[in-house]
C-alpha positions as CSV (number, residue, x, y, z in Angstrom):
1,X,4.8,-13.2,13.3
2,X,3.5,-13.3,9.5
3,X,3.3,-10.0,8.2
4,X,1.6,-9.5,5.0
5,X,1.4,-6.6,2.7
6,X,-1.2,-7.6,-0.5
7,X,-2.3,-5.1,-3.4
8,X,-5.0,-5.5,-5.3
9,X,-5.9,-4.6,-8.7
10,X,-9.0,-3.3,-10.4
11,X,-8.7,-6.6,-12.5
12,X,-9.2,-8.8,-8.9
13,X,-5.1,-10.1,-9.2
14,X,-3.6,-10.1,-6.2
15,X,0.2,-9.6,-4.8
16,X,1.8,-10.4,-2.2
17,X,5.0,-8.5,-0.7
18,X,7.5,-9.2,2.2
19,X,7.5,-5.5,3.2
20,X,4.6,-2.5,3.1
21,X,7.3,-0.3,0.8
22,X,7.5,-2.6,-1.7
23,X,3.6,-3.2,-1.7
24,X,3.6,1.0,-2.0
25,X,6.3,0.8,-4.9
26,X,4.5,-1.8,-6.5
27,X,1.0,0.2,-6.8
28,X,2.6,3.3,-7.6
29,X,4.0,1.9,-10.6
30,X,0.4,0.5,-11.2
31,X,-1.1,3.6,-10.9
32,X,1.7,5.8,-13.3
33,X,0.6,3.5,-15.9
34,X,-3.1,3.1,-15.2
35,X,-4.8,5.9,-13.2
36,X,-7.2,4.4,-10.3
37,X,-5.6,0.1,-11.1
38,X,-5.3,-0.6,-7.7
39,X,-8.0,-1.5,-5.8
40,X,-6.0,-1.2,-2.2
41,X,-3.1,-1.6,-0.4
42,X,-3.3,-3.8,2.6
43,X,-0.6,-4.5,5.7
44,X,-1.3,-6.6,8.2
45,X,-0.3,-10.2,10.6
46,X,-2.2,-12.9,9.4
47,X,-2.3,-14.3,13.4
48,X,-3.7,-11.2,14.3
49,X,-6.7,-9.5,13.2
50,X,-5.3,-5.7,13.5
51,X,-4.2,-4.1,10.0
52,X,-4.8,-1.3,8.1
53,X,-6.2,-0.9,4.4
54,X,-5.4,1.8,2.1
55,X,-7.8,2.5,-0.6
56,X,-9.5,5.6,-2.3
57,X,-8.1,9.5,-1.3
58,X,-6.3,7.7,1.7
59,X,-4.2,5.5,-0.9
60,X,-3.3,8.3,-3.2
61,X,-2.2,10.4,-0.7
62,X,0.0,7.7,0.8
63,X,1.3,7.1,-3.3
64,X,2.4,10.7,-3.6
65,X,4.7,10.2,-0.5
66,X,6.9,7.7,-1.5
67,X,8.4,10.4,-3.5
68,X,9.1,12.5,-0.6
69,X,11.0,10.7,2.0
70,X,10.3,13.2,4.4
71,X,7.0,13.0,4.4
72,X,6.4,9.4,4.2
73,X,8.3,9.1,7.1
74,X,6.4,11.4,9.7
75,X,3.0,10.0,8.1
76,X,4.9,6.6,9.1
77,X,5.3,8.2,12.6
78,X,1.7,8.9,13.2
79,X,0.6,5.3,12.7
C-alpha cells in the first residue's frame, strides 16, 4: 500500500510525510509560528479512496495532543 500523509499551508505549498506523526509535528511547528498556516492535515492510501482530513477545530484539537501522549493515543484508538 502507499500511504500518504500531506499538509497544506495557507500559502497552497504542499508536504508530503512517510508517517501521519510527522505530518502532525510538522504543522504544529507551522502553527507555533504562524497561528491558523496550515490549511489541513490529510492521511490516506493513494489506491484507496478512504482517508481522513483534518482541518479547522478538528485540526487544532488534534495539534494540542501531540503534546499529551496519553491523549493522542486513545483519540488514535477511536479512529
Amino acid at each position: 500500500m502507499a500511504k500518504f500523509a500531506l499538509v497544506e499551508l495557507d500559502t497552497g505549498e504542499q508536504e508530503f510525510f512517510d508517517s501521519s506523526y510527522d505530518a502532525f509535528k510538522f504543522a504544529k511547528k507551522q502553527e507555533d509560528s504562524r497561528r491558523h498556516s496550515v490549511e489541513y492535515v490529510a492521511i490516506g492510501d493513494f489506491w484507496i479512496e478512504d482517508g481522513i482530513v483534518y482541518r479547522g477545530q478538528q485540526l487544532r484539537y488534534m495539534l494540542r495532543l501531540l503534546d499529551n501522549l496519553n491523549a493522542w493515543i486513545e483519540e488514535s484508538r477511536r479512529g
